[in-house]
C-alpha positions in Angstrom: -17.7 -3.4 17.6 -17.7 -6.8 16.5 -15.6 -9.8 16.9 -14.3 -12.6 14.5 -11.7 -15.2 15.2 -10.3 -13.5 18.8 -10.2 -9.9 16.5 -12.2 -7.6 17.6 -12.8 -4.7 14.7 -13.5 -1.3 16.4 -14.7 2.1 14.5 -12.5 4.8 15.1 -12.1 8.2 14.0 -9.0 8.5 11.4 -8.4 11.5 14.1 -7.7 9.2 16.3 -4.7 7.4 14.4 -1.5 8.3 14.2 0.9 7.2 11.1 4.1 5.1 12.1 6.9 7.4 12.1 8.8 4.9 10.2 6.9 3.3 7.4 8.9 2.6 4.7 5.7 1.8 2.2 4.9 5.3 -0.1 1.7 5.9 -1.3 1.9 8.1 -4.4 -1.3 10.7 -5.4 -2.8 8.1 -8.3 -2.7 5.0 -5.2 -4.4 7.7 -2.9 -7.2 8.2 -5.8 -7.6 5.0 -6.6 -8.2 3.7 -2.8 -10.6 6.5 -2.8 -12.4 5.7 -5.6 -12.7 1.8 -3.8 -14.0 3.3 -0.6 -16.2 5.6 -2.0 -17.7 2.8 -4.2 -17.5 -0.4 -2.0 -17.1 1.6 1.6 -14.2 1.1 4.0 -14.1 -2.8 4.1 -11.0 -3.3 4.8 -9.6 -3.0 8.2 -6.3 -1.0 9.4 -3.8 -2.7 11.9 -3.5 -0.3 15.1 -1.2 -0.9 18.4 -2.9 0.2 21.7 -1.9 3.7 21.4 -3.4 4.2 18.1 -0.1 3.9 15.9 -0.4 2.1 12.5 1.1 -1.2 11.6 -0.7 -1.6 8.5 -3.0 0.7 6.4 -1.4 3.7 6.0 -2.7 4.2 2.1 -6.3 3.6 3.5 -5.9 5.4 6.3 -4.4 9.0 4.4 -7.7 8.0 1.7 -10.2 8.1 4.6 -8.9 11.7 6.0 -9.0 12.9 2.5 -12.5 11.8 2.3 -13.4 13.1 6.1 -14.6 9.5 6.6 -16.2 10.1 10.3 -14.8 6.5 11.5 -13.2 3.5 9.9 -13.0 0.1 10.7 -9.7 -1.0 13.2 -8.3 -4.0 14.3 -5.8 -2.9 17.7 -3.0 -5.7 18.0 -2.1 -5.7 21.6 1.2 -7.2 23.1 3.4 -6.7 20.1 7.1 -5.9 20.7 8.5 -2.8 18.6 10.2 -5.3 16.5 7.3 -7.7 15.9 5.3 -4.4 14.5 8.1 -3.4 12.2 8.2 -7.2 10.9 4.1 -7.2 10.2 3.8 -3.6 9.2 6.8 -4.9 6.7 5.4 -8.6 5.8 1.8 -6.7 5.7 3.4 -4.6 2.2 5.6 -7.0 0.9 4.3 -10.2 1.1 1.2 -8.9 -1.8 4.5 -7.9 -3.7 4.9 -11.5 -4.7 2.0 -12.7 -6.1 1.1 -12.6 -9.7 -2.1 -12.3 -11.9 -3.3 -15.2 -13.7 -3.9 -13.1 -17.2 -6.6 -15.9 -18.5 -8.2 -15.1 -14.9 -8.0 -11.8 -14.8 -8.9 -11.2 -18.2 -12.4 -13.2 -17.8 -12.9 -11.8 -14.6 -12.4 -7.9 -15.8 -14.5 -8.9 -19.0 -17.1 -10.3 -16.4 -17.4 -6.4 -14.6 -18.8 -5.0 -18.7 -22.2 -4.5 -16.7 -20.7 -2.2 -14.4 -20.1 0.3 -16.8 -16.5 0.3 -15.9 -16.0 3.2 -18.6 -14.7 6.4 -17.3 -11.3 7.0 -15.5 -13.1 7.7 -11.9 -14.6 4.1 -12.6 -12.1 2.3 -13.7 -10.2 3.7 -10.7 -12.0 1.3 -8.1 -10.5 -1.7 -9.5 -6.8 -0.3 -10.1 -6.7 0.2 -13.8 -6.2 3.1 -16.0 -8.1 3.0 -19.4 -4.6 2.0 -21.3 -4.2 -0.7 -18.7 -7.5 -1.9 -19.2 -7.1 -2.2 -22.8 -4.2 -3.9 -22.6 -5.0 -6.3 -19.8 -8.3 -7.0 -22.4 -6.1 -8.1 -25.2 -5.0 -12.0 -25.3 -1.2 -11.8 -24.2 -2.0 -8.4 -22.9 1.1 -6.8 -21.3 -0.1 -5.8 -18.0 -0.4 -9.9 -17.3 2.7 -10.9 -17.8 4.5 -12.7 -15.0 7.0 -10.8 -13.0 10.0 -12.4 -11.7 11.3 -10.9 -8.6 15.0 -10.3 -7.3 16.3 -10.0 -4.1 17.5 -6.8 -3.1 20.1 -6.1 0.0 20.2 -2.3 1.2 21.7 -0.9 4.1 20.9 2.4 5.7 23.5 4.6 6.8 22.5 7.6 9.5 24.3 10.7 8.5 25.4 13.0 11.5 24.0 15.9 8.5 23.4 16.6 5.2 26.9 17.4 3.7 28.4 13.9 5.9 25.4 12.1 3.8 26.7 13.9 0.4 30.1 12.6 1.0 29.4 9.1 1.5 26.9 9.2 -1.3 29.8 10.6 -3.5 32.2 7.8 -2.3 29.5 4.8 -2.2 29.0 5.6 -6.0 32.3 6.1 -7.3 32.7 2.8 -5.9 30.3 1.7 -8.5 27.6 0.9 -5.5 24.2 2.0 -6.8 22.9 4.6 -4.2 19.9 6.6 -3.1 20.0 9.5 -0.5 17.1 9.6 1.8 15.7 12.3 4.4 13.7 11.4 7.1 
């Protein structure tokens, strides 16, 4: 256990943790791969976000990577004192605040030219640092797709709970005859 800034970062067995019931953030097979690849290379540097019970706030994607791995124990900061709805804001912010940000493609391109010593060549490789082999390419190459800036929009959405599935079909038949774009969920 060690402390840093009032934190104190605990190793705890991934057995131990328990998933939020209700995090909204996905993590698809490729992510899971790819944050395994990281681990496996750098090791688990980056701390999850744990309530005193256990339950996750942040680093759900690491967390499912370092079961799949049988990591023993991984690093854990507990926030204690947190209402429900302050943990549902972080766990939120925690996802989309990294959302916003951009690459700077002269940057990025220097820096990924910089890692040629690594022998950043095969898929399982490349995987540490995020990129497929297309990407890479592509990234490589002045005014290289992948760099381009991304302008983001806000989004509104609200979440309807259905009494059952056919009361959930019906109001996702109205909602887009209506013209309202619409997405049915089960949780």
């Amino acid at each position: 256990m060690s402390t840093t800034n009032g934190l104190t970062i605990q190793y705890v067995s991934p057995k131990k943790l328990r998933a939020a019931a209700r995090n909204a953030r996905v993590h698809p097979p490729r992510q899971l791969e790819e944050l395994k690849a990281t681990i496996g290379r750098f090791g688990f540097v980056n701390p999850v976000l744990a309530d005193e019970k256990g339950i996750l706030i942040a680093g759900h994607g690491r967390l499912a990577a370092a079961q799949a791995l049988g990591l023993k124990s991984i690093p854990v900061i507990r926030l204690r004192g947190l209402t429900a709805k302050e943990k549902t804001a972080l766990a939120i912010a925690d996802n989309r605040i990294a959302d916003h940000a951009d690459w700077d493609a002269e940057m990025l391109r220097a820096e990924l030219a910089s890692l040629d010593d690594m022998d950043l060549k095969s898929a399982e490789d490349l995987e540490t640092i995020g990129f497929t082999p297309a990407e890479l390419e592509r990234v490589l190459k002045p005014g290289g797709s992948e760099t381009k800036q991304v302008t983001y929009h806000e989004q509104f959405a609200v979440i309807i709970e259905c009494a059952n599935e056919m009361a959930q079909a019906k109001l996702l038949k109205r909602f887009s005859s209506e013209g309202l774009k619409c997405k049915a969920l089960i949780a």
